[in-house]
N, C-alpha and C positions, 0 to 999 in steps of 0.2 A: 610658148616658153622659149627663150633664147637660148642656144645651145652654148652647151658649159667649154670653156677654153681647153686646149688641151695638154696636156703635162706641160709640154717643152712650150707650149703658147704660157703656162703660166709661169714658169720660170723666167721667159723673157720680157712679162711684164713687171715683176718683181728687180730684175737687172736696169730694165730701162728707168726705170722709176728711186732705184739706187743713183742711177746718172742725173735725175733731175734734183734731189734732195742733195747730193754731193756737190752737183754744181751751184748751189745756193749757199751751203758751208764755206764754199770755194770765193765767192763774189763775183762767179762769173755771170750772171743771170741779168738782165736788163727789164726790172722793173717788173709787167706781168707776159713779155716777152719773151721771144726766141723760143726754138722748138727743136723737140728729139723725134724721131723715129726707130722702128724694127719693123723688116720683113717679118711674115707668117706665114707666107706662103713661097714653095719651091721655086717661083718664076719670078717670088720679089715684090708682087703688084697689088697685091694686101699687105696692111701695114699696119702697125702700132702705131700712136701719136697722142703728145699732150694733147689733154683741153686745153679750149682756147683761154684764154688770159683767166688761169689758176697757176699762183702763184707755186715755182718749183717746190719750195718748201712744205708747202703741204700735198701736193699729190699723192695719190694711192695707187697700187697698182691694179685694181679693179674700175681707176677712172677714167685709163687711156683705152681713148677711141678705137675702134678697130675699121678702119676705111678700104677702098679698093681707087688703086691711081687710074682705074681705067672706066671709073664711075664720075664724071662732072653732077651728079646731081648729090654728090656728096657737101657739094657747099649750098646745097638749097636746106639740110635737115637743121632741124632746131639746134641739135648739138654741134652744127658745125666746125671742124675748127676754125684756127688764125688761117684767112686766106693767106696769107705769106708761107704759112706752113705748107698749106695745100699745094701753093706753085711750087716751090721750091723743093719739096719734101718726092711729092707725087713727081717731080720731072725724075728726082733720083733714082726711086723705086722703079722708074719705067726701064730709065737707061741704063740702071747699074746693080741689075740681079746679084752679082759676088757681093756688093756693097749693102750687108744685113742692117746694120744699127749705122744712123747719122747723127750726129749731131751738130747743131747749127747754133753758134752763141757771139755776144759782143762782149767776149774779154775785155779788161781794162785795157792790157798791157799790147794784146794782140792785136786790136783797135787802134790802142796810139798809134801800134807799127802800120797799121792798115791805113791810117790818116797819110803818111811820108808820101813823098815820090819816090824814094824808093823806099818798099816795106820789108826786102829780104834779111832772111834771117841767118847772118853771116856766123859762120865756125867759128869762135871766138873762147869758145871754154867743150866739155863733152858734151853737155844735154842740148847746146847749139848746134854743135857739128853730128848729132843724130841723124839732123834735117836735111844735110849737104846732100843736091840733086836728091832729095828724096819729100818736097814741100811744092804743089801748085800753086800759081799764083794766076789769080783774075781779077785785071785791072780796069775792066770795062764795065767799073758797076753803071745801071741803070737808071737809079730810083728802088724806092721802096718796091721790092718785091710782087705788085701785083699781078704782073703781067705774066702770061705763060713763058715767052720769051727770054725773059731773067731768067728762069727757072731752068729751062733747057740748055742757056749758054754757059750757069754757073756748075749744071752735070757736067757737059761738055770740057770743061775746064778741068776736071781732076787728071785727067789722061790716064796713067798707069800710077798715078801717087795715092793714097790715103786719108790726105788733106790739101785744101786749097784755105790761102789765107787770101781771103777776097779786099783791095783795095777800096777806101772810102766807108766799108762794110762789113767785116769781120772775120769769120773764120768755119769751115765745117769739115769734120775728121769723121770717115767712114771706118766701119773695121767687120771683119766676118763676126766677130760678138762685142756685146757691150764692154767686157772686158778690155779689149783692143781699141776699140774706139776712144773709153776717156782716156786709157792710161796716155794715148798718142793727143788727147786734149790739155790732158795736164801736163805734162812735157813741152808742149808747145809754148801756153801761156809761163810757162819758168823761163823757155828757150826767149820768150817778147820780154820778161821784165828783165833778164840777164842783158840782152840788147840796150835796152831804153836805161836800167840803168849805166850801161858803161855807155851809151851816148852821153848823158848827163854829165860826166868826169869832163865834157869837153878835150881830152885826150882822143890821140889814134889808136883806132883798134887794133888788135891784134893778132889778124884773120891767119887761119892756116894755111898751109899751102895743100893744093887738091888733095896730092896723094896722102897724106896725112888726116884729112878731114874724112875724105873717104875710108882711111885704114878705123877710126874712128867710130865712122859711122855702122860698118859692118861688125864692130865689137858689140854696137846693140843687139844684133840681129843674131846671136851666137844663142842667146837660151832666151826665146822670146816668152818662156813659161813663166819670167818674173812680172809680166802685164798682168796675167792673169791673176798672182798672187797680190798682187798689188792692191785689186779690184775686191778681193776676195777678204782681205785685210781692213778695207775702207767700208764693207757691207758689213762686216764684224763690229764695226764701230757703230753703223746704224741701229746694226741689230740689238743692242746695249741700250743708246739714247730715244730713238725712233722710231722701236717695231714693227708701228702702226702701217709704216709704206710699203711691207708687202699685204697689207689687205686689199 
């Protein structure tokens, strides 16, 4: 008999699985593509993770995987997931213990920005200038994710940030809990259509000056308890139309 999850292991399956039905509300999801993760274990290297190509919408939280990044024969079992996940997901979990919940998506908006030569995401209004020095960027995409390789250089690539918005390839925002993670997803893709569209005007932007963008940026960081409520707000909505995803 397989041992029952435990409290706070079922809690975070229920929170991860809010992230993948919201991000399908959302349109951020690519087809039966792109993947979430959460630590379950103290050191990070057990994890949560979507099935492979089931679509966000319908997942449960009794269907995510539970793998270990430091088991390679976890892509031999039947239920394996998306090897993309495995590289990518599994490099994180090894390297980035503080980094509990990932998530890895091809936003529209954040995408197009990820297509440019340059894909930054300039101060230009508040939920843009959140991001000032506070967004990675990795421009050395690879190829499709197969390789362990990708996978270690796009960890590598967060430094001390929360998210790297990966050039050619999309975008992935860590957070200590689910909570943190989308709210810094959904902010990001507003901060990419805020961008694209005032590129669109054909007009010059209207970047601010550092000290300002920074003064800005640090006005988010003053009650970071509205992520939380944010998240907490958006599971209120599930909980109404969608019950079903925390079974």
């Amino acid at each position: 008999m397989l041992d029952q999850p435990r409290a706070d292991e079922t809690q975070l399956r229920i929170d991860l699985t809010a992230c993948l039905r919201l991000a399908a509300r959302n349109d951020w999801h690519e087809a039966v593509a792109n993947h979430f993760s959460a630590a379950v274990s103290d050191d990070g290297r057990r994890f949560l993770v979507n099935p492979r190509w089931v679509h966000f919408s319908t997942v449960r939280a009794s269907d995510l995987l539970a793998v270990d990044a430091d088991d390679p024969s976890t892509m031999d079992r039947p239920d394996a997931p998306d090897p993309t996940a495995w590289t990518i997901h599994a490099a994180l979990h090894r390297a980035l213990p503080q980094a509990r919940v990932a998530l890895h998506l091809h936003p529209p908006y954040l995408t197009a920005l990820a297509g440019l030569k340059d894909p930054r995401i300039k101060p230009i209004d508040q939920v843009t200038a959140r991001f000032h020095n506070r967004l990675a960027y990795d421009l050395d995409f690879g190829g499709i994710a197969h390789d362990a390789s990708e996978g270690d250089r796009i960890a590598r690539s967060f430094g001390n940030h929360a998210a790297v918005l990966m050039g050619n390839h999309g975008v992935t925002t860590l957070g200590a809990t689910a909570a943190e993670a989308y709210d810094t997803m959904y902010h990001l893709e507003r901060a990419a259509r805020t961008m694209v569209l005032a590129y669109s005007t054909g007009q010059p932007l209207a970047v601010m000056p550092d000290d300002l963008a920074e003064e800005t940026a640090r006005g988010w960081e003053v009650d970071p308890t509205e992520r939380t409520a944010h998240f907490e707000q958006m599971k209120r909505i599930l909980d109404a139309e969608e019950p079903e995803y925390r079974q």
